[in-house]
MARZA-54529 format. One record per residue: residue in three letters; x, y, z of N, C-alpha, C in turn. Coordinates in steps of 0.05 Angstrom, whole numbers, plus 5000, padded with zeros to 4 digits. Example, Ala and Ser with C-alpha at 12.3 -4.5 7.8 and 13.67 -1.06 7.14 Angstrom:
2
ALA526448865156524649105156526449345156/SER525749555142527349795143525850015157/
//
This chain:
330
UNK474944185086476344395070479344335069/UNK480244395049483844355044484744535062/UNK487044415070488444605084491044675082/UNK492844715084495944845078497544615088/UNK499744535067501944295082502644445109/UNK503844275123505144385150507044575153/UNK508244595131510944735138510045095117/UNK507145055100506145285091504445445120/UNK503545265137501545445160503645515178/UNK506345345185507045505197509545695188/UNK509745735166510845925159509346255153/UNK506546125148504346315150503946475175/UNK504446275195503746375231506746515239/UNK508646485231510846685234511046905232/UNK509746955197509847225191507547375189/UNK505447295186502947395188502147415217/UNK502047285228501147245264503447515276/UNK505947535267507547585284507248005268/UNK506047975245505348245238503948435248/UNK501548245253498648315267498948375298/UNK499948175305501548205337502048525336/UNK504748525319506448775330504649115334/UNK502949035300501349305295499849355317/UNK498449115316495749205347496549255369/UNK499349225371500349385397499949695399/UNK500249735370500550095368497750185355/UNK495950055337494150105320492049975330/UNK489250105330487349915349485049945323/UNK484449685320482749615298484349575269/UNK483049725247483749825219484649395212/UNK483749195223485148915205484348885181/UNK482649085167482549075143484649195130/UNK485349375134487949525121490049415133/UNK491449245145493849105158492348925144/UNK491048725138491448555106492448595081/UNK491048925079491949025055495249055053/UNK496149175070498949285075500048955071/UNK499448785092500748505086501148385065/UNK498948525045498348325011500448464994/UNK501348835006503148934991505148854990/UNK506548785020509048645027509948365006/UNK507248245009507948044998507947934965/UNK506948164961507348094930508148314913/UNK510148444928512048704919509748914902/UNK506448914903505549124893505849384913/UNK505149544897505149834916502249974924/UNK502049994951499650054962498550394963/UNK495050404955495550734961493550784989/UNK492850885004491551015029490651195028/UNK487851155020486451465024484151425051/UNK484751735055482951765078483752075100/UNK481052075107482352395123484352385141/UNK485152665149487052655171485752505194/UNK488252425209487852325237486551965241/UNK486651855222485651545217488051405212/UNK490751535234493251345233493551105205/UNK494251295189495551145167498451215164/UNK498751375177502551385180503351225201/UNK501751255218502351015248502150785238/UNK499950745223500150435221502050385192/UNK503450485170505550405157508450305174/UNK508950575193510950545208510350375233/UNK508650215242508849955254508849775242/UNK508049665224509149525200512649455200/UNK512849675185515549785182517849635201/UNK517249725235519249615255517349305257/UNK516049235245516048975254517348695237/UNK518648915218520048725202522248865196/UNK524648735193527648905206528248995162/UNK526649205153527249255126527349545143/UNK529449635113530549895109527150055109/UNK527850335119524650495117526350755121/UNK524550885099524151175089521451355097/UNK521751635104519451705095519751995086/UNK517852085063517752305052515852445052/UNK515352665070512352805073513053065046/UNK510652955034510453105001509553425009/UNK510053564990508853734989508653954967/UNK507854244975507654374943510754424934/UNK512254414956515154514937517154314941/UNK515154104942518553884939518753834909/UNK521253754908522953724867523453394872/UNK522953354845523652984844527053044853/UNK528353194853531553024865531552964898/UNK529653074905528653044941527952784936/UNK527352674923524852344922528352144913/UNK529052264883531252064881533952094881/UNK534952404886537052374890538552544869/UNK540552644871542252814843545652744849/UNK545952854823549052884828550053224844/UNK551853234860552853434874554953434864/UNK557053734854559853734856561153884882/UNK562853684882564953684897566953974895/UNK567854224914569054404903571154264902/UNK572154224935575654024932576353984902/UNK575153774898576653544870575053754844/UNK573053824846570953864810570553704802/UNK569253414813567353214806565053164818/UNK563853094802560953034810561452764831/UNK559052724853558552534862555452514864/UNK554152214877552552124869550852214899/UNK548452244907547152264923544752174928/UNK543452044940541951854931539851874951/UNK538051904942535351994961533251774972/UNK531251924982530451695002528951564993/UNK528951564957527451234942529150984955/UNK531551054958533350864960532550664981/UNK531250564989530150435006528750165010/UNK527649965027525549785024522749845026/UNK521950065045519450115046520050435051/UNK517850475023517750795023515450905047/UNK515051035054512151175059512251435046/UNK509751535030510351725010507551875026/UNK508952025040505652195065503652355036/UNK502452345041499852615020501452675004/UNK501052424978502252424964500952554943/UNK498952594943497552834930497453124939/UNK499353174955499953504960501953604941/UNK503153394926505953494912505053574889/UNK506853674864506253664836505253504827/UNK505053544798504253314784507153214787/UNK509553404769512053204763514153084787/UNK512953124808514653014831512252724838/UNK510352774831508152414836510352314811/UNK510452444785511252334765514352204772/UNK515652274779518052134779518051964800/UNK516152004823516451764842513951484828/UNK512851594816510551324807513751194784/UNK514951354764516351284753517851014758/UNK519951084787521450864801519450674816/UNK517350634819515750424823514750244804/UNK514950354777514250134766516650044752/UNK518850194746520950144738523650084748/UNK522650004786524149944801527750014796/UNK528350284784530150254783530750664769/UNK531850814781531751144776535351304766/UNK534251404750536751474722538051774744/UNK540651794755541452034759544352104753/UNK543652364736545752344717545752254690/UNK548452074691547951914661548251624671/UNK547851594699546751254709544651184717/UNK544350984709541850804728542250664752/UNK541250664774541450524789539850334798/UNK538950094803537649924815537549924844/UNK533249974840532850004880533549744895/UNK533849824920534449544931531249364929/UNK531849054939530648924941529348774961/UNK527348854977524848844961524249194962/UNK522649284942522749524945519149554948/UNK517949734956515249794959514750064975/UNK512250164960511550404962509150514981/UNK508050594999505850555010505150835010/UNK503450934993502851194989500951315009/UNK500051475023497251625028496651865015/UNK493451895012492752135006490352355026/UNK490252475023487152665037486352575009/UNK483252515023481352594997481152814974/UNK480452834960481253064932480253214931/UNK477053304957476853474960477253714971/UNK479353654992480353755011482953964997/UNK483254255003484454414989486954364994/UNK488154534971491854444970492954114957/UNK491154034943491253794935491453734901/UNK493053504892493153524870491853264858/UNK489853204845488952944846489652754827/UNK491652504825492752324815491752274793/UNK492152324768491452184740491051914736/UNK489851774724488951444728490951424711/UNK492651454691495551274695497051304705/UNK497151494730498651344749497151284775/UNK495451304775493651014807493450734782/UNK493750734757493550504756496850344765/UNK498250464767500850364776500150314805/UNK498550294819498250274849496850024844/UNK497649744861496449504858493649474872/UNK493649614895491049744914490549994918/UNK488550024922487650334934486550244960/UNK486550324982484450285005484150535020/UNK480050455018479650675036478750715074/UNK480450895087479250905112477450975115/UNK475750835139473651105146474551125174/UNK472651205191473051355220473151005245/UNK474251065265473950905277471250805285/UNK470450545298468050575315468050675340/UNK465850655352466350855385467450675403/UNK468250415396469550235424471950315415/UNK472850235385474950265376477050635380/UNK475350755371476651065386476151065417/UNK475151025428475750935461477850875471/UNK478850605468481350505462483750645455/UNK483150875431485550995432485551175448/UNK483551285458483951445476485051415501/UNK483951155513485150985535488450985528/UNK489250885517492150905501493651105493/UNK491851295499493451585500494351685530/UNK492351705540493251755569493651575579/UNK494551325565496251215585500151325581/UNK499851375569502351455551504151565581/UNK506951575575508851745596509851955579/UNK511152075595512552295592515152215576/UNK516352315547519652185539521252465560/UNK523252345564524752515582527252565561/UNK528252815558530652935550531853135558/UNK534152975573536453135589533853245611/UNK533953535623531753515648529253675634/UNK529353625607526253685598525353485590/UNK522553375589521553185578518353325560/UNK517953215543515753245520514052955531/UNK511553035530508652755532509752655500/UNK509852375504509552075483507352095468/UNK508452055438505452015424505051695419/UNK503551655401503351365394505551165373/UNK506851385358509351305351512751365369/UNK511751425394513851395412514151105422/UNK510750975416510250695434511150555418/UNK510950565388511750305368513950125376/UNK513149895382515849775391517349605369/UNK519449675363521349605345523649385357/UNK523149235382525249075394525448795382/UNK522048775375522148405359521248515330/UNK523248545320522848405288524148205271/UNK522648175251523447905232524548015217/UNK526447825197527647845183527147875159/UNK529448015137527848045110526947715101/UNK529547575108529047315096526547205102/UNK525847305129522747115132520547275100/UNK520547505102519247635081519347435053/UNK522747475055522447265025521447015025/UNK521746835051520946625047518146605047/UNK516546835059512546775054512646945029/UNK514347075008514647144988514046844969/UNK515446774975515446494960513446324965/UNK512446304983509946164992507646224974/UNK507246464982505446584958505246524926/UNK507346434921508146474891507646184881/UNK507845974909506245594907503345654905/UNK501545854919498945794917497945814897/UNK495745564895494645534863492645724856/UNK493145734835491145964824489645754800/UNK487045694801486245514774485445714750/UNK485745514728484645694707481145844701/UNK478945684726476945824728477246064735/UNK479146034756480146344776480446544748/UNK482646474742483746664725482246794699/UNK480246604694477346644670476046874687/UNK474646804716474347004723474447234724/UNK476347304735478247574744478647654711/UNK479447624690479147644668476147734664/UNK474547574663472347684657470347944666/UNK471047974686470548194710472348474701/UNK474348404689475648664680475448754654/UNK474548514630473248594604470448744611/UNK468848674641466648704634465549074643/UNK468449194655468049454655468349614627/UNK470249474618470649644587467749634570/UNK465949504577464149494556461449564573/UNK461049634595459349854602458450144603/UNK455750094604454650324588456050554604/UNK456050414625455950754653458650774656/UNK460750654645463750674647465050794616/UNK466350984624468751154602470150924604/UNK472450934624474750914620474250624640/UNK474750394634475050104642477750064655/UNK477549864663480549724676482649694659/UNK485049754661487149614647487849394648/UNK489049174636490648934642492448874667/UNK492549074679494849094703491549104727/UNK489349054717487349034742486348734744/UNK487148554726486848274720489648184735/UNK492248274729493948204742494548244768/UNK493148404780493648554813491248374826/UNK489148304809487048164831488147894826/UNK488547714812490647554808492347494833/UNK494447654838496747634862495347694877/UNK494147854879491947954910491847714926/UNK489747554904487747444916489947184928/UNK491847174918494346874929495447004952/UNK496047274953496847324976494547335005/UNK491747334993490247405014489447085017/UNK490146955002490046695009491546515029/UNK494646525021496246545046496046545075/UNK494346845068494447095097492446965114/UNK490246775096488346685106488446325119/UNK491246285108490945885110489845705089/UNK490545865059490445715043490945675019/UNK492245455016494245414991492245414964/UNK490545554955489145564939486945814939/UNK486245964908485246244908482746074905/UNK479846284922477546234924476046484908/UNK473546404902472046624886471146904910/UNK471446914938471647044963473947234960/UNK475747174949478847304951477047464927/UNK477047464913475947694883473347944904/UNK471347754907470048024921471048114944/UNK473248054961473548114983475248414976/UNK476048314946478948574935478148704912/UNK475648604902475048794879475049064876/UNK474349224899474049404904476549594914/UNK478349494918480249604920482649634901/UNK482149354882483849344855482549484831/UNK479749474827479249584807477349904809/UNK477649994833475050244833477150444827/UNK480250454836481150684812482850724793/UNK480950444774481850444749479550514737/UNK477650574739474550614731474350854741/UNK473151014715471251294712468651184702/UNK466751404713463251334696464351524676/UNK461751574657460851704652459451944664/UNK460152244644458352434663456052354659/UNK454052344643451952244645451252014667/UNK452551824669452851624695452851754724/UNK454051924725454952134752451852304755/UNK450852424728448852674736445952494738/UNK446352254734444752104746443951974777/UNK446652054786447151904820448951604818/UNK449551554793450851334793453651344809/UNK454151144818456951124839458950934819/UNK461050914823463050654817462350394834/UNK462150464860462150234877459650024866/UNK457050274861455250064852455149974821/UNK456750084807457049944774458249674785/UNK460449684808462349494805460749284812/UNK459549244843457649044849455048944837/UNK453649124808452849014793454948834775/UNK457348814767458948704753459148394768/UNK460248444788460548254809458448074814/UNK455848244811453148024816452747784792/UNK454347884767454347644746457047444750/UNK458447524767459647254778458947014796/UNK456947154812456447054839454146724827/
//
């Protein structure tokens, strides 16, 4: 099998090795979603997280986060936050009677946007806004987010009350969706073990018990530049024109099923596309395989796809329209 020039594996084992390292210090299991999170990093898409409470998806953004020395925000949504909380407004000044500029916590490298389905519609709306348009109007200016900028959303499931559930144009602006489920029983073990092992934080002569984001250790991180440089890495791996017939073909072939309304957009050909170079990378190899498509299908294209009601009052699922789709690749 091919393998990566020398100076691509170990630029690979820097930042990928040294990611994985840091998380599993704080996060025990989930290496499927620390791929995902890694593929966001690396190819500036924006990631979403669904899954119930308590399946550390805020823990595991924010170990991420300190393991790479980028600016980090976070915004826990809710029913009465206003988009100037997300980007920021002008304030006047009494002293002088001018406006100044104030700039909110889009302003950042890595957002975490908590239950991001607890908010409005028009507060998702202006933060999906500056994600795809990398750049938020306050006032009568524009400003440009810093760079690299990325979003890492979570949600509760949509059944769960107090929830507002995301319109498919805007999850199609989300390059992934991934879903959690529950730990296994070695794996919740472990955290449990890891809990009581925990100390006491001490302040002044009171002290509060340590949670799991007391442990995150933030002492070794990398640099943005390492980011950019496996940024760029990514951007050498070949992608052939079979690949790309593919992945093309796989996303015409929702629009014209029976049991599908609403098909993939063009932006689900382009996200499995980079995906699959970044999960290539991640993996040791300078070239996309037909493995990278089903490994990510399901996370690039299941919410861009509605059935039909008729499809639904039958028992039909998405997951299984998709893997019938997939079975005419294979």
């Amino acid at each position: 099998m091919t393998t990566l020039p020398p100076p691509l594996i170990e630029g690979r084992s820097a930042f990928v090795d040294h990611v994985r390292t840091q998380v599993a210090r704080t996060v025990v299991g989930q290496d499927s979603v620390v791929e995902r999170v890694m593929i966001a990093l690396l190819t500036g898409g924006h990631l979403l997280l669904e899954g119930v409470p308590g399946t550390a998806k805020t823990l595991l953004v924010q170990s991420v986060a300190k393991a790479i020395d980028l600016r980090f925000a976070r915004v826990q949504f809710t029913i009465d936050l206003l988009p100037s909380d997300i980007i920021g407004s002008e304030i006047l000044e009494q002293k002088t009677g001018e406006f100044r500029i104030h700039k909110g916590p889009v302003f950042t490298n890595l957002l975490l946007a908590d239950e991001i389905n607890r908010a409005s519609p028009k507060v998702q709306s202006a933060l999906l806004e500056a994600m795809q348009e990398r750049r938020v109007s306050i006032g009568d200016t524009t400003h440009d987010l810093p760079a690299p900028f990325l979003v890492i959303a979570t949600q509760n499931p949509v059944e769960q009350a107090g929830t507002f559930e995301l319109p498919e144009a805007q999850l199609d602006r989300f390059m992934l969706r991934h879903r959690l489920t529950y730990p296994t029983p070695e794996h919740e073990a472990e955290v449990v073990r890891r809990s009581v092992a925990l100390k006491l934080k001490r302040q002044g002569d009171g002290a509060v018990p340590m949670s799991a984001f007391d442990a995150i250790d933030g002492e070794q991180r990398m640099h943005v530049r390492d980011l950019t440089s496996a940024m760029a890495q990514v951007q050498a791996v070949h992608v052939s024109d079979v690949f790309i017939r593919d992945c093309v073909e796989l996303v015409n072939l929702t629009r014209k099923h029976e049991d599908i309304e609403l098909g993939c957009s063009p932006r689900a050909a382009l996200a499995l596309v980079h995906a699959s170079r970044a999960r290539a990378f991640i993996h040791g190899r300078n070239y996309t395989i037909p493995e990278d498509i089903f490994a990510l299908a399901e996370d690039v294209m299941l919410h861009r796809m509605r059935l039909t009601y008729e499809a639904l009052a039958h028992g039909r699922s998405s997951e299984g329209v998709l893997r019938e789709l997939l079975s005419t690749l294979a």
